[in-house]
C-alpha angles and dihedrals in degrees: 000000000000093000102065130050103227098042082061096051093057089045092056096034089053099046081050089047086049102044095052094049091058098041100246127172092223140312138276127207118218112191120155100215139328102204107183133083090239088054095052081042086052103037091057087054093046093056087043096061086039097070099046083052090059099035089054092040095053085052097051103049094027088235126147113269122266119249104233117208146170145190117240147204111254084231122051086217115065122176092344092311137118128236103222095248100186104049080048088058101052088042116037129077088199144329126242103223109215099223105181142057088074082135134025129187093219088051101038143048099207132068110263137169111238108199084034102174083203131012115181092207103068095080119032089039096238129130137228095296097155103041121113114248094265100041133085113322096021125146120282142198144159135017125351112232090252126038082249101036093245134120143177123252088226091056097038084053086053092049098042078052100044097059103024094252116174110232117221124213101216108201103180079062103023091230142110137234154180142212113201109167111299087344121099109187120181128192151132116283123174095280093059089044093050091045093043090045092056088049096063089036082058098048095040103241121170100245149303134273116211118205101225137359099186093057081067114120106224083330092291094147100040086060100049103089099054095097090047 
């Protein structure tokens, strides 16, 4: 699709068609991940062309503008290629910064977590000297608990349950996590969203995407952020 210009166009005049028909406020790409330098080149001509789509759009039917947004890479930089930054800043409302998957079980033979709000590590290249065997950084081996090492807070709140487990609030990384025999299991529980939730309200950023709603548990962790 992003090769070719018309292709482009009926992908942009369809997602404004859509999002008219349902009565949406704007529209949000979700591309993980584009990883060539043609893509980057592209995408930046995609959301080029985007924009004009919306803006003319909005003229013609006098109705208000789209919002046009778009999930993002935590880095600029991804497998050795660039996001195009510029065409992103004339186009882009805001961009949704994915902020997990830094560690994952099938990948990886240590404990990490893995929407870590800080990681000392990442900077000074050590590792998890001082952590205690079963904490973050610990060795790991053998299955994750799910063929793709994820699982949902309402079934992690089911499992700690289940077996009695005691949940630790983790604030070097701003996670949680739990030991239950041989398993290590790391998440977000009401403590990391809270803190995670004061920390976007202090740098003035725009707002906060949650992935996703329907994994809640009774809405524990929707309602968390109501006293931050």
């Amino acid at each position: 699709m992003l090769n070719q210009s018309s292709r482009r166009k009926s992908f942009i005049d369809s997602s404004i068609k859509t999002a008219r028909k349902y009565g949406f406020l704007g529209i949000d790409l979700f591309w993980l991940w584009p990883n060539t330098t043609s893509d980057m080149y592209n995408m930046g001509i995609l959301l080029d062309e985007w924009r004009t789509a919306i803006e003319s759009e909005s003229r013609s039917s006098d109705e208000q503008k789209l919002i046009l947004a778009m999930a993002l890479h935590y880095s600029p930089d991804y497998k050795s290629v660039t996001y195009p930054i510029e065409s992103m800043k004339r186009n882009l409302d805001w961009g949704h910064v994915v902020a997990y998957e830094y560690h994952h079980p099938i990948k990886e033979n240590v404990t990490g977590a893995h929407a870590a709000l800080y990681d000392p590590s990442s900077k000074s290249n050590t590792n998890y000297a001082n952590s205690k065997e079963s904490s973050v950084g610990a060795a790991a081996s053998g299955k994750a608990e799910t063929d793709d090492g994820s699982m949902s807070y309402k079934y992690i709140k089911w499992y700690t349950r289940s077996y009695g487990a005691k949940v630790l609030y983790y604030s070097t990384y701003v996670v949680n996590y739990c030991v239950i025999g041989a398993t290590w299991i790391g998440y977000d529980d009401v403590e990391a969203i809270r803190t995670k939730i004061a920390y976007a309200k202090e740098k003035k950023l725009l707002g906060y995407n949650v992935f996703l709603v329907t994994n809640d548990d009774n809405y524990t962790l929707s309602q968390s952020g109501r006293c931050c």
